[in-house]
C-alpha positions as CSV (number, residue, x, y, z in Angstrom):
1,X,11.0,-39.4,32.5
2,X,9.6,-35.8,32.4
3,X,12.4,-34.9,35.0
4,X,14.6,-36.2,32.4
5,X,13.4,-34.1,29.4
6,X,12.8,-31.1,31.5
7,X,16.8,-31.3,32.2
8,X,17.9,-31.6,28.7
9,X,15.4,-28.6,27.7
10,X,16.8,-26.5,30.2
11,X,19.5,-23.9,29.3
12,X,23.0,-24.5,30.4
13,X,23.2,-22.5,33.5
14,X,25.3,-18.8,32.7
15,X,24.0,-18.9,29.3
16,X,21.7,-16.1,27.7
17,X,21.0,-17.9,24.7
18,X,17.3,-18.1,25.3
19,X,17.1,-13.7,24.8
20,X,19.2,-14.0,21.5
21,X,17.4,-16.5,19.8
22,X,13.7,-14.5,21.3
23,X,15.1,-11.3,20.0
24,X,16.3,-12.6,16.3
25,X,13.4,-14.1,15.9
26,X,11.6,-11.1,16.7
27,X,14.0,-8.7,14.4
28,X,13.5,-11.8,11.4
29,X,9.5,-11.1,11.8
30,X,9.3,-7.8,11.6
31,X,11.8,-7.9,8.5
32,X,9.7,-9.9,6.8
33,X,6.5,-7.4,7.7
34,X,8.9,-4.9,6.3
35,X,9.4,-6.6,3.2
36,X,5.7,-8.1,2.1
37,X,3.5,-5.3,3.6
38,X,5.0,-1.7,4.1
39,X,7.1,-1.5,1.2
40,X,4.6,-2.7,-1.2
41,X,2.3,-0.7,-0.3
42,X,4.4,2.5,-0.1
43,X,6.0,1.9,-3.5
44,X,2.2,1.7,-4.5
45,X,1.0,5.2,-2.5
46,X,4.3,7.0,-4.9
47,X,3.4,5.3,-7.9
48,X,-0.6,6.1,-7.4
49,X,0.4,10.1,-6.4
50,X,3.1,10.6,-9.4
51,X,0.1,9.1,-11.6
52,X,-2.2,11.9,-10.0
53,X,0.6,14.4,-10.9
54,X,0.8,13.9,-14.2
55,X,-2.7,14.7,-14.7
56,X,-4.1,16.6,-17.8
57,X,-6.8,18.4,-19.3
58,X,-8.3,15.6,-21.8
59,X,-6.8,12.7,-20.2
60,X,-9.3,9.7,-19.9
61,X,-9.7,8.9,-16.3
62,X,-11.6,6.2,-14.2
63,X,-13.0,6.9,-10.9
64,X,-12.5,4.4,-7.6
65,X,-16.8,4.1,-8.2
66,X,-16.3,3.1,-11.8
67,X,-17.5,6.7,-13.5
68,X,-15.5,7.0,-16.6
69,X,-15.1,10.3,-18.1
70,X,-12.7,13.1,-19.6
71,X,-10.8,15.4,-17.6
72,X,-12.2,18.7,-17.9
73,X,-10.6,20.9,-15.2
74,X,-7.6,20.7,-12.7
75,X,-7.6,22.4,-9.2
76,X,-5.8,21.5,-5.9
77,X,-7.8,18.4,-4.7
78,X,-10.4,18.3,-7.4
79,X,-11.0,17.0,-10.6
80,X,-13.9,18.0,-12.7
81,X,-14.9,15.5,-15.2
82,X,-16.8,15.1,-18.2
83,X,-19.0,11.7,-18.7
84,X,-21.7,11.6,-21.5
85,X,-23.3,14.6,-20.8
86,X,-22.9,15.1,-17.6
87,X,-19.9,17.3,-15.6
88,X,-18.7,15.6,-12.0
89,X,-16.2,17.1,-9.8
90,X,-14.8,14.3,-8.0
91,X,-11.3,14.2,-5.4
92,X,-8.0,13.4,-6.9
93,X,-7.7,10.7,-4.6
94,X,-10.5,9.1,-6.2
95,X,-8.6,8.9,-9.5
96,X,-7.7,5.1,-10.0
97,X,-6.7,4.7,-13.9
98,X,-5.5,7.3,-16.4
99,X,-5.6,6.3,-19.8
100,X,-4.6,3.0,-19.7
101,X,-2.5,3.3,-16.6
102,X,-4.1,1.3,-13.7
103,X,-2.5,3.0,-10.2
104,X,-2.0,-0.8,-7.9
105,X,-3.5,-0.6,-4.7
106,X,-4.9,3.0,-5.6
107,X,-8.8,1.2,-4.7
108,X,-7.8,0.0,-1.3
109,X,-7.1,3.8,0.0
């Protein structure tokens, strides 16, 4: 009996059908990678740095550690802010909402 299914499991002899099927499957899961991890997240990382971008003096801003403040001053990679009475300077990175613009997947970074 095992003979018997071992036979009819068996590729035909001259045939390569065993590779193609291996490397379409292979091509099908890495499409699929493709399509539910990278490009979400990429379309997310040029969303999150256009929002940074647009940054202005008195725009209300939300840090990734929940400060909430006023925008006081620009430079290259840091942001000073105004909370209460208190001044932060803080990364741009660290930037999550503007207003009432959330940045998706801007927390995970």
């Amino acid at each position: 009996m095992t003979t018997l299914l071992l036979s009819l499991l068996a590729a035909p002899e001259g045939s390569s059908g065993g590779m193609s099927i291996l490397l379409f499957q292979m091509l099908a899961i890495g499409g699929v990678f493709y399509l539910l991890l990278i490009r979400p997240q990429s379309q997310a990382r040029k969303k999150h740095a256009a929002m940074l971008q647009a940054l202005k003096r008195g725009d209300d801003v939300t840090t990734a550690g929940g400060i909430i403040g006023k925008v006081k001053d620009l430079k290259e990679d840091r942001i000073t802010i105004e909370s209460g009475g208190t001044t932060l300077i803080v990364e741009r990175s660290r930037i999550v909402r503007v207003g009432d613009t959330v940045a998706q997947g801007a927390a995970a970074q």
